[in-house]
C-alpha positions in Angstrom: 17.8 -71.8 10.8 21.6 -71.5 10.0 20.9 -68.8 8.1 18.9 -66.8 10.8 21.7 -67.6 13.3 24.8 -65.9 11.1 22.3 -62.6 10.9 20.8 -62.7 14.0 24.2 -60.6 15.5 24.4 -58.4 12.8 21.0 -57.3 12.9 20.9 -56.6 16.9 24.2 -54.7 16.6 22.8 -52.5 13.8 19.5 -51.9 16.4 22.0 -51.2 19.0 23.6 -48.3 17.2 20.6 -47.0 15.5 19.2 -46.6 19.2 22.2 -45.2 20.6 22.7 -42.7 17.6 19.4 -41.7 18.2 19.7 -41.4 22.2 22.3 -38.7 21.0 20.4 -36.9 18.7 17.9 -36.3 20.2 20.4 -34.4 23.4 21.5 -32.0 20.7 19.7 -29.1 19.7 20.8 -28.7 16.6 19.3 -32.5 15.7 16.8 -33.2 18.1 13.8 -32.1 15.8 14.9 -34.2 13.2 15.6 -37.1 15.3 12.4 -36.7 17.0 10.6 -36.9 13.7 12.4 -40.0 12.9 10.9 -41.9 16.1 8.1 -44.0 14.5 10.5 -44.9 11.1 12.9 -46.1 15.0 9.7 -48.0 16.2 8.6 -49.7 12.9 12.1 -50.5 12.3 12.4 -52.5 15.5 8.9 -54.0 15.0 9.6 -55.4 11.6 12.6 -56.5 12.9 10.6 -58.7 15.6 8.2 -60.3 13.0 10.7 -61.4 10.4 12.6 -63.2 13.6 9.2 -64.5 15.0 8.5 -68.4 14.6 5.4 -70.5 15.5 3.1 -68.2 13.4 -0.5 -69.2 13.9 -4.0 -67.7 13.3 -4.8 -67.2 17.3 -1.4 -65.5 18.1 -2.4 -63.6 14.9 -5.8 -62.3 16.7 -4.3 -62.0 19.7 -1.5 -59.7 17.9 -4.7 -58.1 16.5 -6.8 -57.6 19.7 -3.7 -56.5 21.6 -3.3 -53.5 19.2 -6.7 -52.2 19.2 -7.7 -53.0 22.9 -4.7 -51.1 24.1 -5.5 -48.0 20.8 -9.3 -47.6 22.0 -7.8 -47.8 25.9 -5.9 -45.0 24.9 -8.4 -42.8 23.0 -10.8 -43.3 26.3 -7.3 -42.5 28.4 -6.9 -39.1 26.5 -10.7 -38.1 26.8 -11.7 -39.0 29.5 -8.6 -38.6 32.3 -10.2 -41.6 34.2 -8.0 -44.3 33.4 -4.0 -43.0 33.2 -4.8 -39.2 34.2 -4.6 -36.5 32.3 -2.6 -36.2 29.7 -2.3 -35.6 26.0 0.0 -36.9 22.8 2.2 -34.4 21.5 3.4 -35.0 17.4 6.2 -37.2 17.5 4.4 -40.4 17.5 2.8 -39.5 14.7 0.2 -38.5 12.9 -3.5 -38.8 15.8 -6.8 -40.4 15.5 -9.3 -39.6 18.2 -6.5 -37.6 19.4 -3.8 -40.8 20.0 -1.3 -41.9 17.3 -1.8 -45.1 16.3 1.5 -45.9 17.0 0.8 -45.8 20.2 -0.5 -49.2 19.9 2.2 -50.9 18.0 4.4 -49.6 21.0 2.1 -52.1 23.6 2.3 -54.9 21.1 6.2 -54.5 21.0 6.4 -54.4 24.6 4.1 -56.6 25.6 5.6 -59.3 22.8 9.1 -59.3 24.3 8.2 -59.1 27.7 5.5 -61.8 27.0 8.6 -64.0 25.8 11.2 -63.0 28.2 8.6 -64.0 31.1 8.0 -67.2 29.3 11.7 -68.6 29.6 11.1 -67.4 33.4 9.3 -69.9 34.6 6.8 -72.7 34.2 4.2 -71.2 36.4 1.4 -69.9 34.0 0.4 -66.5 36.6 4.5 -66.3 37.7 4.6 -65.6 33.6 1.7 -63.4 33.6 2.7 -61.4 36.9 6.7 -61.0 35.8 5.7 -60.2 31.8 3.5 -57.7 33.3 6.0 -56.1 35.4 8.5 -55.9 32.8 6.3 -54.0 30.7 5.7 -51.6 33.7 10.0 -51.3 34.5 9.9 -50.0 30.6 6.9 -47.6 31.2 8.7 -46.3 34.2 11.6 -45.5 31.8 9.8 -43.6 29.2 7.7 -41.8 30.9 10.0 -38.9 32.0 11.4 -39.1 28.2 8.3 -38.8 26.6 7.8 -35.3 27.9 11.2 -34.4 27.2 10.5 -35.4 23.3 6.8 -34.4 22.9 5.7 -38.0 22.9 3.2 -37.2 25.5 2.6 -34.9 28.3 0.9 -34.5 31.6 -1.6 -32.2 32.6 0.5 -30.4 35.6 3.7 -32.1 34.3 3.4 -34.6 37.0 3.3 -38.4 36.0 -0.1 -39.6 38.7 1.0 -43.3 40.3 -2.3 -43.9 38.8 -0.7 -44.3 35.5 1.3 -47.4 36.7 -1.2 -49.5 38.1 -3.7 -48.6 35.0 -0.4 -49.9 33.0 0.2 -52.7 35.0 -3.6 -53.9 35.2 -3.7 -53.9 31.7 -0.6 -55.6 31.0 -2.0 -58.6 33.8 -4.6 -59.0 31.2 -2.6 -59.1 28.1 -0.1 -61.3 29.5 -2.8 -63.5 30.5 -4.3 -63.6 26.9 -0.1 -64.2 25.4 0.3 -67.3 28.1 -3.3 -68.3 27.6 -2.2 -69.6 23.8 -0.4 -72.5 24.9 2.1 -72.7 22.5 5.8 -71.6 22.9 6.7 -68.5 21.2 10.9 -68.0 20.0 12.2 -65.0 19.1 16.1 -64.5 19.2 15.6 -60.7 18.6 13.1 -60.1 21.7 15.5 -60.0 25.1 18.2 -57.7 23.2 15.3 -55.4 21.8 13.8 -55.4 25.8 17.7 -54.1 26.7 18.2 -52.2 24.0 14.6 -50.1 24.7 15.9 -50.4 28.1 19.1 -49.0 27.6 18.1 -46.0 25.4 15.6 -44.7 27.9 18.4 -45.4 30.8 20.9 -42.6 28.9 18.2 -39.9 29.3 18.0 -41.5 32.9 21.2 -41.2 33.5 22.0 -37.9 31.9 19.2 -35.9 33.7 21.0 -37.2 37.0 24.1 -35.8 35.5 22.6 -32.2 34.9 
């Protein structure tokens, strides 16, 4: 425990810069491609971060880690073929390489997400639906962010390069549902590392945010 607490500053600090270094990268043309490239070494970075600082292991938050990431991969493969459930749309090649036409990655980013905003809501409240509404929204406030960043870096893109309002309430009826299956475990889940990777995430979407207002 001592041990986790003289590293635990070190180790947000260096996810910090890493983030903000790449923020900048990626708004100069002479490094965005390589910066782009280096978005899922970013991503698995700040999710093995989150499991080496994770405590209360156990095998049902293990399936639920499990069912989280396939539920929300096959939710996406339907997503991209069929239009129906986030609109139309279609992953570019910086997540990665694409199965069934999504990059896996794609659902390691909903299992980080959904983790810290699954513990942020916890220390919320007591309520077991105030957790599940609020950890849902949070995951929506950080959707909202990326979405106008992902077309900028060929995450993903829209057919008509307009984000549909459908998208939000697909993501936000899906988070309910993971949120309620994260809660529904009854048993408290510590992380120091998952608020300042929330605000980090957060605040590296925010800089494209607030540069495009700039422009």
């Amino acid at each position: 425990m001592e041990r986790s607490k003289t590293i635990i500053t070190p180790v947000i600090v260096a996810l910090a810069i890493l983030h903000e270094v790449g923020a900048v990268g990626l708004h100069l043309d002479a490094t965005k491609e390589l910066f782009q490239s280096l978005t899922p070494l970013n991503l698995l970075i700040s999710i093995g971060a989150l499991a080496i600082f994770h405590r209360q292991w156990t095998m049902n938050f293990g399936i639920f880690l499990f069912a989280t990431f396939w539920g929300t991969y096959l939710i996406e493969i339907l997503g991209v073929r069929t239009g129906a459930i986030f609109g139309e749309y279609y992953y570019g090649s910086a997540l990665g390489p694409k199965v069934g036409g999504v990059p896996p990655l794609i659902g390691l980013l909903w299992v980080m997400l959904a983790y810290c905003s699954g513990i942020i809501s916890q220390n919320l409240s007591s309520s077991f639906w105030v957790r599940v509404i609020s950890g849902a929204i949070l995951v929506v406030i950080l959707d909202f962010m990326i979405e106008p960043v992902a077309i900028e870096q060929d995450f993903w893109y829209w057919v008509g390069n307009k984000i549909p309002a459908q998208n939000y309430f697909a993501w936000l009826v899906i988070s309910i549902g993971i949120m309620f299956g994260f809660h529904s475990l009854h048993q408290e889940k510590t992380n120091p590392l998952a608020t300042p990777v929330y605000l980090i995430q957060l605040t590296f979407f925010a800089i494209f945010m607030v540069v495009r207002l700039g422009v």
